[in-house]
N, C-alpha and C positions, 0 to 999 in steps of 0.2 A: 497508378497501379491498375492494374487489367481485372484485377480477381477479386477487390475489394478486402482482403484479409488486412486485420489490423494487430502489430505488434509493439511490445512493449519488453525491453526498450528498442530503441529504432534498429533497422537493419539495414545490408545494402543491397540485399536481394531477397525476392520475396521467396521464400520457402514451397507456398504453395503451387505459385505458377513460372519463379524462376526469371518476371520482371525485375528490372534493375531501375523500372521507372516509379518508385518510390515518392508519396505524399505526405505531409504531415496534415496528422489528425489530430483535433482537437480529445483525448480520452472524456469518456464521465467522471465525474467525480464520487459517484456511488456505485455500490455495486454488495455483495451477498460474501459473507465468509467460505467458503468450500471447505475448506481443513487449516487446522492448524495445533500447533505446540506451545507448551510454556517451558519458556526457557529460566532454570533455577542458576546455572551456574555458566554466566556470560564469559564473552572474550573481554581481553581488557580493554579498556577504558566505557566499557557497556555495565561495570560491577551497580552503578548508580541506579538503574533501569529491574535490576533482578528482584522480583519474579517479572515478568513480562510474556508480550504474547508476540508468536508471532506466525503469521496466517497468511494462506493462498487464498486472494480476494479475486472474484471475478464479476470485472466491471457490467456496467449493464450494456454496452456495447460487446462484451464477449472477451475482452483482454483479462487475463489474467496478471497479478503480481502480487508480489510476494512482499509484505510488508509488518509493522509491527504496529497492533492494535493498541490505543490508548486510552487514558477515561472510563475505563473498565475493568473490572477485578476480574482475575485470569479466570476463575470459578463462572462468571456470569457469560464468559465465550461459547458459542454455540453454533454447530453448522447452520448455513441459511439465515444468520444473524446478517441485520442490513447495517453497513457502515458509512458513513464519506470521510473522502480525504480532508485532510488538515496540516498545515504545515507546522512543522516540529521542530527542535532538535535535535538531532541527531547520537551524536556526540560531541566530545570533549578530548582532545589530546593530551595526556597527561603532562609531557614535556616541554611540549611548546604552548599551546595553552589555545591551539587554534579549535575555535568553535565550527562543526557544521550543521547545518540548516536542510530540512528535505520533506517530503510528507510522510505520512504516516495515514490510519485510516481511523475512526472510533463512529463510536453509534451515532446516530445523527444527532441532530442538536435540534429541538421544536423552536419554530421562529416564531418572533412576536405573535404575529398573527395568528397561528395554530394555537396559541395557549390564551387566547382572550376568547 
């Protein structure tokens, strides 16, 4: 790409400068809350998940997305809260019973190390 802009999810032109020579980037896996909502009354097969959040993240590389914070009480969500991704469940199909799998983002997690 000419312009270094990075999107999410992929594109096949870039917006900015209209290159169609497109790269894959590796994203960060952290990044800062901007905004977001609690969702009280989900679409279906999301009933399992209510109350829940769900928040415009914007990575530390600059990408935004839109995802559903977890490991946290909707009350303790906060703009400028730092979070990383984590891979989740999704949902649940009621009828057929297929699971999906995706990330998600919650507060970071202290590593070993950090807590000795």
């Amino acid at each position: 790409m000419r312009c270094g802009a990075l999107y999410y999810p992929r594109r096949a032109i870039c917006t900015r400068c209209g290159s169609k020579e497109l790269e894959e980037h590796q994203l960060s896996e952290r990044g800062r809350i901007v905004s977001w909502t609690v969702i009280r009354n989900p679409p279906k097969d999301y009933e399992r998940f209510a109350p829940y959040v769900v928040a415009l993240v914007e990575l530390e590389d600059g990408v935004r997305i839109l995802s559903q914070i977890v490991d946290v009480e909707p009350e303790e969500v906060k703009a400028g809260m730092m979070v990383e991704a984590t891979f989740r469940k999704i949902r649940e199909d009621g009828t057929s019973g297929i699971i999906e799998y995706g990330y998600k983002f919650r507060p970071p997690v202290e590593s070993k190390q950090d807590s000795s």
